[in-house]
N, C-alpha and C positions, 0 to 999 in steps of 0.2 A: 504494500500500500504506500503509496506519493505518501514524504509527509506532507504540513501544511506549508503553504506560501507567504510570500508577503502579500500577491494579491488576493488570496483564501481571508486574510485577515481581515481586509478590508472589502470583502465580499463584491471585487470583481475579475473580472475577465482578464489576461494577460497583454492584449489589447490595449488596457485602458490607454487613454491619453492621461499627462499631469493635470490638466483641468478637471478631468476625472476624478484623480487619484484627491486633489485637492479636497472638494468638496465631498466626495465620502467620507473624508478626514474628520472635515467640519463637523459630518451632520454623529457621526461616533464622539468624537471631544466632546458634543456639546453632550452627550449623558455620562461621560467617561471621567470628570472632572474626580482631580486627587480627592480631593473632600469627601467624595461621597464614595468614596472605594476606599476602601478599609479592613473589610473581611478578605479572609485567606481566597486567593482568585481572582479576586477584582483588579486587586493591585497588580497582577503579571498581564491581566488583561489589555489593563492600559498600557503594560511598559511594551507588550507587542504591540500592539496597535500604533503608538509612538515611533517605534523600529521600523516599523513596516513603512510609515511616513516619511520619516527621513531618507529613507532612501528611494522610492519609488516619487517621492516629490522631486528629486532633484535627478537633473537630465542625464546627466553623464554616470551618476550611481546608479539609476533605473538602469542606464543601455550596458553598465557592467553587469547588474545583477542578469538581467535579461538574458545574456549568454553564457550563465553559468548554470543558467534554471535547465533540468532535467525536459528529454523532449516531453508533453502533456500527453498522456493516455488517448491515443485516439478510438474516443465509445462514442456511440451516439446518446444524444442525450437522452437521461433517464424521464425527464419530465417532458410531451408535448404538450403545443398550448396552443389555442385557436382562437382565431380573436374575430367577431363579427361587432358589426356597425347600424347603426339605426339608417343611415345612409351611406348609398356608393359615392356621393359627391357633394361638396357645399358651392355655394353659391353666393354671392358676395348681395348681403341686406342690411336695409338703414337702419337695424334694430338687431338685439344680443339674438342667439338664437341657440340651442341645446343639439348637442352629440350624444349617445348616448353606446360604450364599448361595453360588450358582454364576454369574457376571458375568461374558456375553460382550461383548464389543466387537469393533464392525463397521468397516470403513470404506463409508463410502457411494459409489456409482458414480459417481465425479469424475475418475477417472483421467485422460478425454481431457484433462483442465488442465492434471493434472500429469506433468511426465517425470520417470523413472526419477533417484532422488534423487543426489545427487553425493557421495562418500564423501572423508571425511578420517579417515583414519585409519593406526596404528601398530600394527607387528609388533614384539613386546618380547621377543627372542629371549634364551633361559636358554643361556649358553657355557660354564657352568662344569665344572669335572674332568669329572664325571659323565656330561656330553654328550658324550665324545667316540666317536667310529667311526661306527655304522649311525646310532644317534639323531642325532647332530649332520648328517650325511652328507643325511638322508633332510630334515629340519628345512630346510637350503638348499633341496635341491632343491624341495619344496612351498614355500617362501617366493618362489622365480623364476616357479614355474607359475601362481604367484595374482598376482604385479606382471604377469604375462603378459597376467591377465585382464582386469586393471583399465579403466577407460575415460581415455581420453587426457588429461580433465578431472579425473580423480581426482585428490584429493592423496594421496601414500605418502610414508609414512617408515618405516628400521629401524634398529631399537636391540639392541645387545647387553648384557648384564651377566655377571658374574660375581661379584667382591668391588668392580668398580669396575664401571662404563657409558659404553658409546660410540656416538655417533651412528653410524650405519654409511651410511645414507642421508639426510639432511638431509628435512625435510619439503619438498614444492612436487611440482609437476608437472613431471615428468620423462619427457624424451623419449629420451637417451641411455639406452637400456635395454640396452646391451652395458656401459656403466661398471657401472652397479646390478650385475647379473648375476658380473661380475669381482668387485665388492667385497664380493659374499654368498658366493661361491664362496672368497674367499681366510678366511674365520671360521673359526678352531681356539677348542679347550676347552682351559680351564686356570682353574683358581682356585675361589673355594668358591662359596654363593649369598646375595645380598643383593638382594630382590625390590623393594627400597623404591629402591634405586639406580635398576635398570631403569623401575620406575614411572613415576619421578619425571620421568626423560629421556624417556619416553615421551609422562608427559601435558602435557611442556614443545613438544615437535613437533606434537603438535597442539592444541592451545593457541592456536597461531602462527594457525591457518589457521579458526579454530575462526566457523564462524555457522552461522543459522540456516536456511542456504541447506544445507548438508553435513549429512551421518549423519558423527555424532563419535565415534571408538571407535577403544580401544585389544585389542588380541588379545596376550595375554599365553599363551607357551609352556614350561612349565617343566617338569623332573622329581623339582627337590628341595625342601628345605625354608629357611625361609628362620627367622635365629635373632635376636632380640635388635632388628629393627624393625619388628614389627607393629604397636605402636602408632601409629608415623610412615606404614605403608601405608594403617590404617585414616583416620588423618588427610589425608594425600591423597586417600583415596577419595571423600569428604565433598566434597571440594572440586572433584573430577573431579564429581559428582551434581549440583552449583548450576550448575555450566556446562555443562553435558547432555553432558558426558563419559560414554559406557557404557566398561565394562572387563570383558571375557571371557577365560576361560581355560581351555588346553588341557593334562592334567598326563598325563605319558608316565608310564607305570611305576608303580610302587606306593609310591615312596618321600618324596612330597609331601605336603605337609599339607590333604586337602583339605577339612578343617573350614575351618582357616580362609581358603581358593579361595574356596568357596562363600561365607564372608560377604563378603569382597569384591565379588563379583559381583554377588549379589545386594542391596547397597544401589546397585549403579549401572543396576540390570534388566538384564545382561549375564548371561551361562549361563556354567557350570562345568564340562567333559567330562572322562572318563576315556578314555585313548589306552592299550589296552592291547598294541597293536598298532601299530610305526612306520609297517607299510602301512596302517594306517587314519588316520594323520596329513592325508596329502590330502585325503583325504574330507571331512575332518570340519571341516578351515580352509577347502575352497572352501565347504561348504553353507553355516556362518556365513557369508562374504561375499555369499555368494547371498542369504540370507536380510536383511541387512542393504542389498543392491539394491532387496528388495521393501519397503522400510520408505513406509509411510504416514503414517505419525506417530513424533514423537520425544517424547522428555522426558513418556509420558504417566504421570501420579504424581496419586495420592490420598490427600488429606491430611486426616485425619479425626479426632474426637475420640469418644470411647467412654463412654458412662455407665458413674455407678455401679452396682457390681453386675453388669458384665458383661465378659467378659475376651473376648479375641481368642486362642485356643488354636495357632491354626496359620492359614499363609495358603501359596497354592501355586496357581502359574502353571503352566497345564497345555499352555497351547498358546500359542504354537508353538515353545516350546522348555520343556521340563516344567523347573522349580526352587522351590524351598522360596525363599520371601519373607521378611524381617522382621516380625512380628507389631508392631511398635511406629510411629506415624506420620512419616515419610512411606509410603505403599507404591511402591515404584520398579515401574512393570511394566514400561518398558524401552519398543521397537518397537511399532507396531501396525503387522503387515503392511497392505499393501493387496488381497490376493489368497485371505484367509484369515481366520478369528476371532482372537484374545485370549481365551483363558481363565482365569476364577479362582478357584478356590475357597477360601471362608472357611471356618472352624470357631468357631460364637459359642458360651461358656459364658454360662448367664443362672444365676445362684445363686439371686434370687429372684423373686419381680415383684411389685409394690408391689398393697395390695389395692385403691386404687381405678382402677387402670391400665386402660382401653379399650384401650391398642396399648404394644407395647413397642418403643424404638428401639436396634436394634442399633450403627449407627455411621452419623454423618453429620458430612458434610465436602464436598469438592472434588474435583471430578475434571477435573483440567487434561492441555490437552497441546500440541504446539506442529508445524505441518505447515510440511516442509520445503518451498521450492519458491516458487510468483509468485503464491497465493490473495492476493484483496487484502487478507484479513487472516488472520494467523499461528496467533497466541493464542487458544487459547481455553480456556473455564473455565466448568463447570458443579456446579451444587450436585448430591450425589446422597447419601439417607438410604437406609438398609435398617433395615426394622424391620416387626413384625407385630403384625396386630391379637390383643385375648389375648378367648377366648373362654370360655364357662362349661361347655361340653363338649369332649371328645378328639376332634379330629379324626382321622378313620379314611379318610379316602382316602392313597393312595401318593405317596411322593414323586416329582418327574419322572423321568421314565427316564433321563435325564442327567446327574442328580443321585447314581442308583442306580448308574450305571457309574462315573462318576468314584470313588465313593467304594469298589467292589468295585475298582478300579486302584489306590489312595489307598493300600488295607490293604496290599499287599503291600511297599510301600514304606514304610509304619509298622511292619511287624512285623519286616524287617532292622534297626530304628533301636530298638523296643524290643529286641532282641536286643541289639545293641551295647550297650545298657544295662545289661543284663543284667550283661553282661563284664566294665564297668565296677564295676561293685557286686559282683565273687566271686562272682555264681551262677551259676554255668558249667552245672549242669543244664536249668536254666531256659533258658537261652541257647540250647543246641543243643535244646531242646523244641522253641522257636519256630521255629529254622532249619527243624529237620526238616518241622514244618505247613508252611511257607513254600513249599518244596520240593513237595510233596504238592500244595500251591495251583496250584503254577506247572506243575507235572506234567498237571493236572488241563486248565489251560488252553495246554496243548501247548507252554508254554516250556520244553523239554524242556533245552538246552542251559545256560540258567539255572542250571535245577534240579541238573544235576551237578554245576556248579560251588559248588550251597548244602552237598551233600553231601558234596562235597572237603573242605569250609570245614568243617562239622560234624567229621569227623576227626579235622580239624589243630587243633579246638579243643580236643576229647578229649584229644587228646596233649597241649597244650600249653599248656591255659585261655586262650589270646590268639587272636584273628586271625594270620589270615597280611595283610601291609600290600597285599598286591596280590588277593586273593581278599575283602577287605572292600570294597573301592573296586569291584570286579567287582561284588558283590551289590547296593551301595548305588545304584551310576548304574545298572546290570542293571534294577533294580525300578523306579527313578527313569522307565526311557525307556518302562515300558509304562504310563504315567501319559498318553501321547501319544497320541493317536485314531487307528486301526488305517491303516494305508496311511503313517505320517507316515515322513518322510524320517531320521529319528534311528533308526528301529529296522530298518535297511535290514541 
């Protein structure tokens, strides 16, 4: 096996240009900062990443190193990717006008090489006041049923918090599975919630164990809100994403914050669920592990730069776990099964296009990612632009039909979030307007179940100009899971 590179480090192509190499520099430095790297890893993290800059920034050290780097494994690459368009062409209008790229990613038939990935990961159990009786009750017993699952090579570890954190299970490979069992059985609630604690203990367990050879991920369980350290979570989570830490989470009840779940999440490409129900707790932590069994690829992330003149409105991973992405560089998409697509959908604003412009470029950058397992080589990295040629007529043929669904799925999960907007701004009529349509949408396409619960909400909004905190979270992941292609496993 290749070892790694200097340009492995900084997750591109051997290709790059120094403009390149520059500004991937940047966009790593800026979470890389000595301050916040302090634990055993971080700190060598950065002094590679550092290393790899100093010399790939500069001209004459890159074109030595260049000709001493071993020739590159010629494989074809492990991941294809297809990229369709709302349109074959643009055309040049006195007003902004929307693109809209739908990018799938495959994995290619390699399987027989590789075995089923070997998981390191941590279950970051919330014990606080709020958990105690059924929640907490039900919480052990799916935490024993999933170490039940595990394969003998797995690493596990479990952590508890409250206002403080405790290991419960030390990370490694654990054969005494009546100890574990004893010591998740004896966990009571008490105390308030501080998610940064849990985190921290979490991403410090696997850490320990942490390569390239493992699916790295933490499962974070909660019901409450956490006060006064989101700054210090967001900052860990940065640093869980450089070390291909994913961080997922499961929030029981209505009383969680799950704005900001979901941005945690989704800068590590890990999913956000709503448990509204403690019997759907099992469910929904074994199919993540399942799902993280079938992992293909890890750490796949695309790092890209956007002309002037064109924004990134929204991004949104549709399969195989539907979630709203960061619109700003890097994109985390997290997994790439091996037994299923990756989907994505972009939303490009173009304000204008320049009048001598033959083709417009909507974002080009890198699309790196890193397979788990004995290929002779790991890393890999590819360039990938999206952009259209611009024509002197409307193109009048249709957009693909998958283009068409996704975005007839898309709406019903922007129009609860314009709604919630609504709410936000005092216009409570406006707000149950949209509900009501929502409902009517979802009626129409036999989400009948849904739909009553848009009309409970509508009500309770009447009466009370606010959400109810557990009938919003219903509506939002409700609409969120039929963003999933019909038959998928979330909307069981």
């Amino acid at each position: 096996m290749n070892s790694e590179t200097f340009y492995d480090r900084l997750g591109l192509p051997r290709d790059a240009t120094i403009e390149e190499v520059r500004h991937a520099y940047r966009e790593m430095a800026r979470r890389l900062h000595p301050d916040k790297n302090v634990k055993p890893g971080e700190t060598e993290l950065f002094i590679g990443v550092q290393e790899a800059y100093d010399i790939l920034a500069d001209a004459n050290k890159k074109s030595d190193y260049d000709r001493k780097l071993p020739a590159e494994p010629q494989i074809r690459a492990p991941i294809e990717k297809n990229i369709l368009y709302s349109c074959n062409s643009l055309v040049k209008l006195p007003e902004p006008q929307l693109v809209y790229a739908l990018i799938n990613f495959t994995a290619r038939n390699i399987e027989g090489v590789l075995p089923t990935p070997q998981l390191n990961i941590c279950l970051v159990l919330d014990c606080s006041t709020s958990m105690q009786g059924l929640r907490l009750d039900t919480v052990k017993q799916t935490a024993i049923e999933l170490i039940r699952q595990l394969h003998f090579d797995d690493i596990v570890s479990v952590v508890t918090f409250s206002d403080k954190a405790e290991v419960i299970v030390p990370a490694g490979s654990h054969s005494n599975q009546a100890e574990i069992e004893t010591r998740i059985q004896l966990l009571h609630a008490g105390g308030g919630t501080e998610i940064f604690k849990g985190l921290e203990a979490g991403y410090d367990q696997v850490l320990q164990y942490r390569t390239r050879r493992h699916v790295n991920h933490i499962i974070l369980i909660t019901d409450g809100r956490t006060y006064g350290d989101e700054e210090d979570c967001l900052n860990l989570v940065d640093q869980a994403t450089l070390q291909g830490i994913g961080i997922s989470a499961l929030g029981i009840g209505g009383q969680w914050n799950d704005a900001f779940l979901d941005l945690i999440t989704s800068r590590t490409g890990g999913s956000c669920k709503f448990v509204s129900h403690t019997d759907d707790l099992s469910r929904f932590l074994l199919n993540k592990i399942a799902g993280l069994n079938r992992s293909f690829a890890e750490q796949a992330t695309i790092n890209f730069q956007i002309p002037e003149g064109i924004s990134l409105n929204f991004a949104f991973r549709i399969n195989p776990e539907a979630s709203p992405l960061t619109t700003t560089s890097p994109l985390i998409l997290g997994s790439i099964p091996r037994d299923s697509t990756q989907t994505l959908l972009l939303e490009f604003q173009l304000s204008s296009i320049p009048a001598s412009a033959t083709h417009v470029t909507l974002a080009k950058g890198f699309f790196s990612y890193e397979i788990p397992g004995q290929l002779e080589r790991q890393n890999f990295s590819e360039r990938i632009e999206l952009w259209r040629p611009v024509s002197k007529e409307f193109d009048n043929t249709h957009p693909p039909s998958s283009i068409i669904q996704a975005l007839a799925r898309i709406s019903l999960y922007r129009m609860q979030e314009r709604a919630r907007n609504d709410l936000q701004q005092g216009r409570v009529n406006e707000a149950t307007q949209r509900l009501q349509n929502l409902a009517t949408h979802l009626l129409a396409h036999g989400n009948n179940e849904l739909a009553r619960s848009v009309l409970s909400e509508v009500v309770h909004i009447q009466q009370t100009h606010v959400f109810s905190e557990e009938g919003e979270k219903r509506i939002k992941y409700g609409t969120r899971a039929l963003l999933l292609p019909a038959g998928s496993e979330e909307k069981r």
